[in-house]
N, C-alpha and C positions, 0 to 999 in steps of 0.2 A: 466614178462620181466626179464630175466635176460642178465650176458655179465658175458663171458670166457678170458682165458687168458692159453695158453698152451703151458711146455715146453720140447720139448722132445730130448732125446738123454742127458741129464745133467749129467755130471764126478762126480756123486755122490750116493752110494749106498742107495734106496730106504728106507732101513730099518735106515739110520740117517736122511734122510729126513723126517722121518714118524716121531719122537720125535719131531723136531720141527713146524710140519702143526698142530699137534694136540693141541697145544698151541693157535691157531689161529682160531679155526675152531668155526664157528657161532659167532665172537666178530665181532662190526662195525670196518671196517677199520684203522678207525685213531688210536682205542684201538691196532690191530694188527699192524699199521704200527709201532706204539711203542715196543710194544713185540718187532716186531723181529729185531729192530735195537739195542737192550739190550740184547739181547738172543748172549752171547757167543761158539753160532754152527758155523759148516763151512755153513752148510746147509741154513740157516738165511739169507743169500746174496742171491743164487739166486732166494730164493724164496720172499722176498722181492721186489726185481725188479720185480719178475713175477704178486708181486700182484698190484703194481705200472702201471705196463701195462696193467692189468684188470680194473683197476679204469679209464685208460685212453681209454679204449674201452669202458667203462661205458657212460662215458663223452661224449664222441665223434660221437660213433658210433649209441649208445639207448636213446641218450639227457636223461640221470638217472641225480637226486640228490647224488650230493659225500657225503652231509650229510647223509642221509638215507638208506647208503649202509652198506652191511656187508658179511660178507664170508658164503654164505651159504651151501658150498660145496666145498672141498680141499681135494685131494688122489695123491699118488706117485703108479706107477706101476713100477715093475721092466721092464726094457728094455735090449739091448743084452748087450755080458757080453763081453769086449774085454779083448784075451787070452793072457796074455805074458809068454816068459818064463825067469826064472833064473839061471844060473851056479850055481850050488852046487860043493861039494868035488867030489876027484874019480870020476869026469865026468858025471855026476848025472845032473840031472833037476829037476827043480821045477816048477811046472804049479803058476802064480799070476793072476789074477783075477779082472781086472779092469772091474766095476759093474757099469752100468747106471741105470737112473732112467726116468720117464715120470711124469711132477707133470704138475697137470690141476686145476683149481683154478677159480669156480662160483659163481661171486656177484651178489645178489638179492638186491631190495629197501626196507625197511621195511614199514609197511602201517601207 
């Protein structure tokens, strides 16, 4: 039995996301819910919330123990990259690169 929690399209580049899931990855819950409220990342919020809404689809959804839960699987994939551009000098451009991410987040029970 497990219960998901998935969020995609996030204004946040995969690769600062990945520093902080890996902090989190296989601790119980309440240990992670701690990390990432201490964890000064931008990242840490919404993956916080996201793991808050997997504990509540735990709950609700697979009648799970919030005690005996724990992250047993957490990944960020890149998602598409929205292009902006910038005025440079001499009429010049600059391509910026705003970078999304997909982070998905798997609580198991522990036996």
């Amino acid at each position: 039995m497990e219960a998901r929690a998935k969020l995609s399209y996030a204004r946040i580049s995969s690769r600062k996301v990945k520093i902080v899931i890996d902090l989190i990855r296989n601790k119980p819950v309440g240990v992670a819910l701690g990390i990432l409220a201490n964890t000064p990342k931008a990242a840490s919020e919404p993956v916080e919330k996201l793991l808050k809404s997997a504990i509540a689809n735990a709950e609700n959804n697979h009648s799970m123990d919030v005690s005996k839960l724990y992250v047993a699987e957490i990944f960020a994939c890149q998602g598409p990259t929205l292009k902006r551009v910038r005025p440079r000098a001499q009429g010049r451009a600059f391509r910026i690169r705003k970078r999304t991410s997909h982070i998905t987040i798997v609580l198991k029970e522990k036996e």
